[in-house]
Structures are given as C-alpha cells and as structure tokens.
C-alpha positions as CSV (number, residue, x, y, z in Angstrom):
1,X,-196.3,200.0,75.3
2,X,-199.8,201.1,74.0
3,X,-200.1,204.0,76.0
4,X,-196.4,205.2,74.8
5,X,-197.5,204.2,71.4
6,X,-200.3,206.2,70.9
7,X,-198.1,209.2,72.2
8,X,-195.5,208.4,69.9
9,X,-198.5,208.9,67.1
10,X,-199.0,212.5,68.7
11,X,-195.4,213.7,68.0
12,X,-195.9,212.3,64.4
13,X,-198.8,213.9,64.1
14,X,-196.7,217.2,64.6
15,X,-193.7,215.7,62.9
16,X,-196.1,215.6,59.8
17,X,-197.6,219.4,60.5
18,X,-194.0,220.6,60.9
19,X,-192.6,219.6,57.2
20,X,-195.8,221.0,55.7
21,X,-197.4,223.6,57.1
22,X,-194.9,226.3,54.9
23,X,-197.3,226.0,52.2
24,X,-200.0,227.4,53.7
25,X,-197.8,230.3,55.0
26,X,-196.1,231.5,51.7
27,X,-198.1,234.8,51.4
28,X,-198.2,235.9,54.8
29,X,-194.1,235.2,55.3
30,X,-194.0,237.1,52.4
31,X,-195.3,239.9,53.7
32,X,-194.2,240.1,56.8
33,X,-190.3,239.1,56.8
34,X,-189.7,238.9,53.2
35,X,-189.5,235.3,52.6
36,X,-189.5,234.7,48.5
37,X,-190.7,230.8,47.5
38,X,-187.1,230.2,46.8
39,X,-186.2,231.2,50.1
40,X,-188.8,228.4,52.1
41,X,-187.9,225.8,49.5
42,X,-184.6,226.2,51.0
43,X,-185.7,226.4,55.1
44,X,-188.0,223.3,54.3
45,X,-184.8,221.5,52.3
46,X,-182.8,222.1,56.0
47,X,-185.5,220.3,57.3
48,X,-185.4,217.6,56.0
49,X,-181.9,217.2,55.2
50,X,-181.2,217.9,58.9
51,X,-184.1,215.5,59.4
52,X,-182.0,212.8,57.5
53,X,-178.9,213.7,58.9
54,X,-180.3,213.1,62.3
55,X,-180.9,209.7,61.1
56,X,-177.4,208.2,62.1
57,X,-176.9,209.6,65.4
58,X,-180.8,208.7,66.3
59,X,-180.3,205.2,64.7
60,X,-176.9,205.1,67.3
61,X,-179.4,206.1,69.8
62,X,-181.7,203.8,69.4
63,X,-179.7,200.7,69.6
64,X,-177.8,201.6,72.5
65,X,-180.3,204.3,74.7
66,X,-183.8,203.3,73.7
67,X,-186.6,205.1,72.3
68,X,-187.9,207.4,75.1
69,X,-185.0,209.1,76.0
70,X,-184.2,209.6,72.3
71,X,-187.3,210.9,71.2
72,X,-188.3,212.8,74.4
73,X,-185.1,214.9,74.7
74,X,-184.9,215.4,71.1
75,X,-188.6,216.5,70.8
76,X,-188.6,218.8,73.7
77,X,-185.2,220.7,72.8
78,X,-185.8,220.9,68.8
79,X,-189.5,220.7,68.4
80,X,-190.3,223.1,71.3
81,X,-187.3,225.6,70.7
82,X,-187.2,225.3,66.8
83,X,-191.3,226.4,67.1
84,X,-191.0,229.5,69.7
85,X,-187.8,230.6,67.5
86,X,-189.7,230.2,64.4
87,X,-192.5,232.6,66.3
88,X,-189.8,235.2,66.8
89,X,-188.9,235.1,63.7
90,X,-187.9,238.7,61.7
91,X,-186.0,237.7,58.9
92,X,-186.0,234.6,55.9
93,X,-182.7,232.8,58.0
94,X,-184.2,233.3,61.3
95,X,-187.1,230.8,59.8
96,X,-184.2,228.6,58.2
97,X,-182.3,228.2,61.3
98,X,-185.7,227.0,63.0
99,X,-186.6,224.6,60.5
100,X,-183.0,223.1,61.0
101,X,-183.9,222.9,65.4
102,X,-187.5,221.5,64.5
103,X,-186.0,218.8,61.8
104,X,-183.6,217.8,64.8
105,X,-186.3,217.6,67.1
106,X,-188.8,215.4,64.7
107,X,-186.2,213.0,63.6
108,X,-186.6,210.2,66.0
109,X,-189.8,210.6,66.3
110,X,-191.4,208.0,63.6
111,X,-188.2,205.7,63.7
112,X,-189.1,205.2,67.4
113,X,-192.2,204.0,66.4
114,X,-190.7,201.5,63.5
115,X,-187.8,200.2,66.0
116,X,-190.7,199.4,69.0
117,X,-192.8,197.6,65.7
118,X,-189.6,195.7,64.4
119,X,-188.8,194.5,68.1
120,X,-192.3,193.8,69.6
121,X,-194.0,192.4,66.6
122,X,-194.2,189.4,63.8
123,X,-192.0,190.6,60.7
124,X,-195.2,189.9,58.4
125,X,-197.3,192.8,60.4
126,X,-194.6,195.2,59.9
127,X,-195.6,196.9,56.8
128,X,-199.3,197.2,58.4
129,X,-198.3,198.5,61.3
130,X,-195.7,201.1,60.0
131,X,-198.6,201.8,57.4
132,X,-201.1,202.9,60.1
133,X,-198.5,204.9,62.3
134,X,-197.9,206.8,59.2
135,X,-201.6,207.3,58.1
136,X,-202.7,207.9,61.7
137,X,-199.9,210.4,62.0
138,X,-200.5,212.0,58.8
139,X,-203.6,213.8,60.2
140,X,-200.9,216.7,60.6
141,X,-200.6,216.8,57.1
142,X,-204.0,217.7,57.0
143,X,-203.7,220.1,60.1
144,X,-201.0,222.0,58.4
145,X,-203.4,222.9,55.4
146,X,-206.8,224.3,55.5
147,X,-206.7,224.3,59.6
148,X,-203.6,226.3,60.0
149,X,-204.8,228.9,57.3
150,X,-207.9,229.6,59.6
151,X,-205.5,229.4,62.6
152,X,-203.3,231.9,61.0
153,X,-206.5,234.2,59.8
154,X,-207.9,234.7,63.0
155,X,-204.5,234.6,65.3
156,X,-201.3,235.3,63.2
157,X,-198.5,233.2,62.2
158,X,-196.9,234.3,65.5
159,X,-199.3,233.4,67.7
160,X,-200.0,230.0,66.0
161,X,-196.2,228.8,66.4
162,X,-195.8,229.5,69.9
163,X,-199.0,227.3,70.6
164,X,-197.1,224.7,68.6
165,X,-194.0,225.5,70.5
166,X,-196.2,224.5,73.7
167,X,-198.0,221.2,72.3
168,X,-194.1,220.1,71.5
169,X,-193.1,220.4,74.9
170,X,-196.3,218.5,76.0
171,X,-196.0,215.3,73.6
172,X,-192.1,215.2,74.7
173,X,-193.0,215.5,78.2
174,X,-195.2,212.7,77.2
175,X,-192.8,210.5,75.8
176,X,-190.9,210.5,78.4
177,X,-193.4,209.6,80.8
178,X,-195.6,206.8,79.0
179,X,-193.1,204.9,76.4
180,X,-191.4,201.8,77.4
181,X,-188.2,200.7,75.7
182,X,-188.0,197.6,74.1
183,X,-185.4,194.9,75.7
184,X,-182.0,194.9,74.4
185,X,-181.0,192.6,72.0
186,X,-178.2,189.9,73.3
187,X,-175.8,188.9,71.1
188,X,-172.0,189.0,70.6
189,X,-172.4,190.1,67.2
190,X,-170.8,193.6,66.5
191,X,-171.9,196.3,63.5
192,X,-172.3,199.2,61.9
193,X,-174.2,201.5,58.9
194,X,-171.0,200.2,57.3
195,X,-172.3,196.7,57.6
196,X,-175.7,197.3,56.1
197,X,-174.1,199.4,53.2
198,X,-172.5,195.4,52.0
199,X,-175.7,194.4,51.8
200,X,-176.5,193.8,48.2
201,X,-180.1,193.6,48.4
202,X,-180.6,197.1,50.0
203,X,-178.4,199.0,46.8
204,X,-181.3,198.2,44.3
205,X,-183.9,199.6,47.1
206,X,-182.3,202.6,48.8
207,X,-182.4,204.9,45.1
208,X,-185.8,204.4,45.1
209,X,-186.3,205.2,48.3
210,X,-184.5,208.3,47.7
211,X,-187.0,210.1,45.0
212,X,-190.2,207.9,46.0
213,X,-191.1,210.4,48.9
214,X,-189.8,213.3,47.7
215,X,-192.3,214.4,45.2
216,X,-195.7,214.1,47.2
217,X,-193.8,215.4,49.8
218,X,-191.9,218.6,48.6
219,X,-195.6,219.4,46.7
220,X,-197.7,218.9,49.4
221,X,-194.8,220.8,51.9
222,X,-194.2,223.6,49.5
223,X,-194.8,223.9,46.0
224,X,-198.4,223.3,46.2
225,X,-199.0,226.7,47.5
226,X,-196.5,229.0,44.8
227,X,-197.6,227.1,42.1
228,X,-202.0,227.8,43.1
229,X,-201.0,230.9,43.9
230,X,-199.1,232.2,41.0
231,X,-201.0,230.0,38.3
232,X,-204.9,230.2,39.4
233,X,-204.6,233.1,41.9
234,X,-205.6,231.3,45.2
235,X,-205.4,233.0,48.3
236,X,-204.4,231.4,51.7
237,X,-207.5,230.0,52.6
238,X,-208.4,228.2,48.9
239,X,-205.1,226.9,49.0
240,X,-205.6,225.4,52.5
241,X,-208.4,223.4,51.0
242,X,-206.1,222.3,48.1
243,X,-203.5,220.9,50.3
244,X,-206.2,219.6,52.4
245,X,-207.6,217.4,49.8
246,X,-204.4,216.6,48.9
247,X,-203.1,215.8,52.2
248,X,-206.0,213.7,52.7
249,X,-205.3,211.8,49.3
250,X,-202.0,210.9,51.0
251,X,-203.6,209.8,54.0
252,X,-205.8,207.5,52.3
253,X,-202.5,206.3,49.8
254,X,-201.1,205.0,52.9
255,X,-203.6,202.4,54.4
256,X,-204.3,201.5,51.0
257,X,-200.8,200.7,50.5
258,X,-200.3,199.1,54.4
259,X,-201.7,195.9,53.6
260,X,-201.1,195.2,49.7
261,X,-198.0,193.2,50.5
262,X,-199.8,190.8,52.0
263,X,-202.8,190.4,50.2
264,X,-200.8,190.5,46.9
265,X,-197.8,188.4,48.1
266,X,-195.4,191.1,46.7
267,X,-193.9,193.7,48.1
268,X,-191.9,195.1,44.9
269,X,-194.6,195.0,42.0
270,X,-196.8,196.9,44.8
271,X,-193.9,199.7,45.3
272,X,-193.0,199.6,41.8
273,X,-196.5,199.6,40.2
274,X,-197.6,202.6,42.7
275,X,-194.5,204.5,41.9
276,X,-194.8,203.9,37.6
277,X,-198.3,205.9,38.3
278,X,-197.4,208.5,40.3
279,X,-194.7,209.4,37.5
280,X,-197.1,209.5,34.8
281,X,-199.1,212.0,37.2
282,X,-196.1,214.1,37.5
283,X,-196.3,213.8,33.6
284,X,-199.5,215.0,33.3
285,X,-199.6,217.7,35.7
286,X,-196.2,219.1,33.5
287,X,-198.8,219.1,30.6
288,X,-202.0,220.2,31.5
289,X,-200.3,222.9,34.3
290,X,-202.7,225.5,34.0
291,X,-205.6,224.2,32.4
292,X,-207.9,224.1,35.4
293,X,-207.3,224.1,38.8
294,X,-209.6,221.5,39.4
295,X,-207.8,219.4,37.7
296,X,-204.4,220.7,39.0
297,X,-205.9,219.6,42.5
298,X,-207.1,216.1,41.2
299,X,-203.6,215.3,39.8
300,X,-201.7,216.7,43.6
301,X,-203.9,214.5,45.1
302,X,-203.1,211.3,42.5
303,X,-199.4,212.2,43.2
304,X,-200.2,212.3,47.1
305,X,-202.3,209.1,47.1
306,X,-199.7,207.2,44.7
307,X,-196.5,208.3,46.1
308,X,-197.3,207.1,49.6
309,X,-195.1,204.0,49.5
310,X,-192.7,205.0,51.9
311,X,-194.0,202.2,54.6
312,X,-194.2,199.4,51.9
313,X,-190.6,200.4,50.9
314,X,-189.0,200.3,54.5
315,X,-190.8,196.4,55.2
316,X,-188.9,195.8,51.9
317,X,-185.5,196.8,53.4
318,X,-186.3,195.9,57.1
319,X,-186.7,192.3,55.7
320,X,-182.9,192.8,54.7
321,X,-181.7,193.9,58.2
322,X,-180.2,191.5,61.1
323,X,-181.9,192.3,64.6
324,X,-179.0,193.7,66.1
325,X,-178.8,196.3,63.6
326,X,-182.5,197.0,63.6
327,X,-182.4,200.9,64.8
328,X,-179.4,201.8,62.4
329,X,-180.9,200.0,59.8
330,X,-184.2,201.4,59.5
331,X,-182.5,204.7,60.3
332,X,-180.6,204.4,57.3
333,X,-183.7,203.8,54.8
334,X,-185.4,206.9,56.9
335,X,-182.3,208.6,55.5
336,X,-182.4,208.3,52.1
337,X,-185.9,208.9,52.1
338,X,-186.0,211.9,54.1
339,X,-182.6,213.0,52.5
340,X,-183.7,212.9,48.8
341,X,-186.8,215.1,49.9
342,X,-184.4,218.1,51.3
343,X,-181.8,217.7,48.2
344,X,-184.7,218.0,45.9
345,X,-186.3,220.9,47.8
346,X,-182.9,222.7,46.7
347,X,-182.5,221.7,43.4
348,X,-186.2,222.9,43.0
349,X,-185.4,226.4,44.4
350,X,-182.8,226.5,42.1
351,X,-184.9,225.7,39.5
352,X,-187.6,227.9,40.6
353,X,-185.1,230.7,40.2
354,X,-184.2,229.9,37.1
355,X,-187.2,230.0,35.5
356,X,-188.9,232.3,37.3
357,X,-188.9,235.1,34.5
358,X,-190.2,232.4,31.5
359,X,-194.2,233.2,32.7
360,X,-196.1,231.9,35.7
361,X,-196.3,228.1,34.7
362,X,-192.9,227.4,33.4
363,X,-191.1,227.0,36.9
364,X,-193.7,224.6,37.8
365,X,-193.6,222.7,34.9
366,X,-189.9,222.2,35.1
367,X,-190.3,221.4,39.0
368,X,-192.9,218.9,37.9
369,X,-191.0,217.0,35.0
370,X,-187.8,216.9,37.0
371,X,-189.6,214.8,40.3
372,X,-191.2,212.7,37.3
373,X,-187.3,212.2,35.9
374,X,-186.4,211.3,39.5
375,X,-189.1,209.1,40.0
376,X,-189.2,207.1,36.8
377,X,-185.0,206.9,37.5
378,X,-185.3,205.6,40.7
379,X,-188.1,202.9,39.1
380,X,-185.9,201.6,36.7
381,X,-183.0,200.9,39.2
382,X,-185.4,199.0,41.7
383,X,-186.5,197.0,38.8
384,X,-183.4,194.6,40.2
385,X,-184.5,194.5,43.2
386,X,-185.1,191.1,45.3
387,X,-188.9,190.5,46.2
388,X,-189.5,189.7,50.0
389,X,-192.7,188.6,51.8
390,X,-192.2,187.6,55.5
C-alpha cells in the first residue's frame, strides 16, 4: 500500500503541473498558435470542469472497481494522450480539446488517494494525511512555474509536452503495477450521490467548497501570468519565479492547514477563519493592483498560502459520509471544488473580455473583486455549518 501510495503522489504531482503550467506558457502560445488569455482561461476552465465532471463516474469507479484500475487506465489514456495532443497542437481548440483528455486522465488521481486514506486509516488522521498528499503533490505546482519556463527556453513548448506525455504513461504504468485496492466494504446497504445530496450537514459545506479553491487556483493556473505581464511587464522567465513563490506559498498553506483541526479542536473556525483572510487579500490586491509588483507577488502568495483549505474542507464533509458511500462521497466534494474552479475560469474570461479595453489593470481588478465576492459568499453560507472533530 506504501509503495502504490507514493506512486499515487507521482501522478498528483503531474495532476498539479497539468492545471497550472498555462501560466507560464501565455506568451509563447501566443505566438505560436494564436492563443489570446481569454482563449486559455477557457482550455484551463475544460479542465477542470471536465475534471469535476469526471468526479461521478470515478466516484462509481471507485466503489465498485478499485483504485488502480481507475486511476491507471484513466491516467494512461487522458494524461498520456491529452499531453502528446497538446504537443501537436496548431491552433487555440486543438489545446482545449487536450486540456478536456488531460482533465479526464487526472481526475481520479487524488481521490484514489483520499478513498485508500478514508478506508485504511483512523477518521481523526484524515485531514493530515489528505493534507500531505496534497502538499507532497503540490511540488508540481511549483514544477509548472519557474522550471517549465526554463524547460520551455531551452527546448520549446513542443518538446516539453511530449516528455510529459511520456512521464504520464510511466506513473500510470505505475499504478497499475504497485497499488493495492482496498477490501470492499460488506454491507446490504444500497446508495447513491442522491443519498448524500439529503444530507443536511453537507448543503452548508459544499458552497464553500465551491469558491474556496477556485481563486488560489485559477491565479496561480492562469491569471497570474496575464495580469504580470500586462501590468508590470514580466517576461516568461520572471513570471516563472512569481508563480513559483507563489506556488510554494500554497505548498506551505497546506501542511499548515493539515493538522490545525486537531490541534485547535475545530475544523470550521479553521476553514472559515483561513478563508475570511484570503478574501480580504483578494481585497487588497483589487486595490493596490499595480502599485508594485513586489507587493502584487506578496498578496498571490497570501491568496495561495490562505486559500489552501481544500483538505480541511473534505475531513469536514468526509465526517458526514457512511462508509459504503465513501468513493462517491468524497467524489462529490472533489466536484464542487474542482467544478467552481472551471465555472469561474469562464466567467473570468468573460470578464477579461469585457474589460479588456478599460487600461491594463482594470480586467484584473474586476477578476480580483469578483473571486473576493465568491469567496466572502461562500463564507457566509458555511457560517451554518455543523463543526466536526473525529
């Protein structure tokens, strides 16, 4: 179980590189197939809305095949083919319609992980251990920033993707080869999403869910790069090292927030708390957008350390969530909070073309105040929300 999950960590490692690497890319897509911002907010909004569409099948999946035929088959046909399509790519929908292949092929990826955790382990270590799986992972958050810009510098964009197209097959043959599914549960009881949907507890969680990622996320995937670029004038390789200190911020957000459930004895005032602050960082970074970039970068990386909460806020729902429903139900929170990333990744590229002839700040303020809207929204409603502590 070790062996299979330190490979599981691997594909997350790419899972994480994969929704975040377009940042870092922006100029030289630009240039050579003619992809506007607008047009990679919406490949990296397929992404993850695939992603989260994925959720339900790979929830189904997980349940009733396991984890390593799930995430083996899935990597190796959407991770693999979604990469060496994205290296042929000649035109902005050939790199949408890889983003949708690679979405499907990192979907199950992660949840594997969190189903083998919920199964194998004490509820009360959950948070912890779904904490470091997704800091450990996150390392290809920071891949995907100053790394790939070098990578990209000295062998293309082409050239990079196929390698990446490569290192997908590997993990999935991987997968396949060292992961061990967990034993079934045995019980007569029956279910479905349906089931989880009536539970009352999980309504005051799951909007929260929904924004909570989706800022740190959509920044550090996308808008990190336009907004350098067309505000301070950064080239590829400075905003590499923007989005690296910001990725590493996020790293760093998420062991901080692994273990504060326990050592706090609250899971909600942790989540909520966290996500009050990342907010008023939004806020601030809508008012002082271009008056250094130093302190532009300091406020990405407040909104990547503080908006890191995903792990604390799945514990919160897993506590809600009978074991024979364990794969669809942590599915389902993986959905809303991989779903409200893509939906706002289109709503942003809407709003970037809106704005876009106002001057070279205004569509980032308006991106910027409308995740702090989310954010703060999605705050108030968890306010409600039942504390649990295992």
């Amino acid at each position: 179980m070790q062996a299979g999950l330190v490979v599981l960590c691997l594909a997350y490692v790419l899972s994480q590189f994969f929704r975040a690497f377009l940042a870092v890319l922006t100029a030289d897509l630009g240039r050579d197939i003619e992809a506007a911002p607008d047009d990679l907010a919406a490949a990296s909004g397929l992404w993850f809305l695939t992603f989260a569409l994925m959720q339900l099948p790979v929830g189904w999946a997980l349940d009733r095949i396991g984890p390593r035929r799930t995430a083996a088959v899935l990597l190796l046909l959407g991770g693999g083919g979604g990469a060496a399509l994205f290296a042929m790519a000649t035109a902005p929908v050939h790199v949408s319609l890889a983003m949708v292949l690679i979405g499907v092929g990192c979907s199950p990826v992660l949840m594997a992980s969190y189903f083998i955790f919920a199964r194998e382990y004490p509820p009360a270590k959950f948070a912890t251990l779904a904490a470091v799986m997704l800091g450990v992972g996150s390392v290809g958050n920071l891949v995907a920033s100053y790394p790939t810009a070098l990578a990209v510098e000295l062998m293309g964009w082409r050239a990079t993707l196929g390698g990446l197209a490569l290192i997908s097959a590997a993990v999935a043959v991987g997968i396949w080869v060292s992961v061990q599914d967990p034993k079934r549960v045995e019980t007569d009881e029956t279910g479905s999403v349906l089931d989880l949907l009536k539970e009352p507890a999980l309504w005051a969680i799951l909007p929260l869910m929904l924004v909570a990622y989706a800022p740190s996320a959509a920044l550090r995937g996308l808008w990190a790069g336009p907004y350098l670029r067309d505000v301070f004038d950064l080239n590829t390789a400075q905003i590499g090292q923007a989005t690296l200190i910001m990725g590493t911020a996020m790293i760093a957000g998420t062991f901080a927030y692994g273990p504060l459930d326990r050592i706090l004895h609250t899971r909600k005032w942790v989540i909520l708390g966290g996500n009050l602050l990342g907010a008023a960082a939004l806020g601030l970074l809508c008012l002082w957008i271009g008056q250094a970039v130093w302190i532009s970068v300091a406020l990405l990386a407040a909104i990547g350390l503080l908006g890191a909460s995903f792990p604390v806020i799945m514990a919160h729902g897993r506590a809600f969530i009978p074991p024979h429903l364990v794969g669809r139900g942590v599915t389902l929170l993986n959905l809303f909070g991989i779903g409200g990333v893509g939906i706002m990744q289109f709503v942003t590229g809407r709003i970037h073309t809106a704005t876009v002839d106002l001057g070279a700040s205004a569509p980032y303020t308006a991106i910027f105040g409308f995740f702090a809207v989310a954010l703060a929204a999605g705050c108030a409603v968890y306010v409600f929300s039942r504390d649990s502590v295992e």
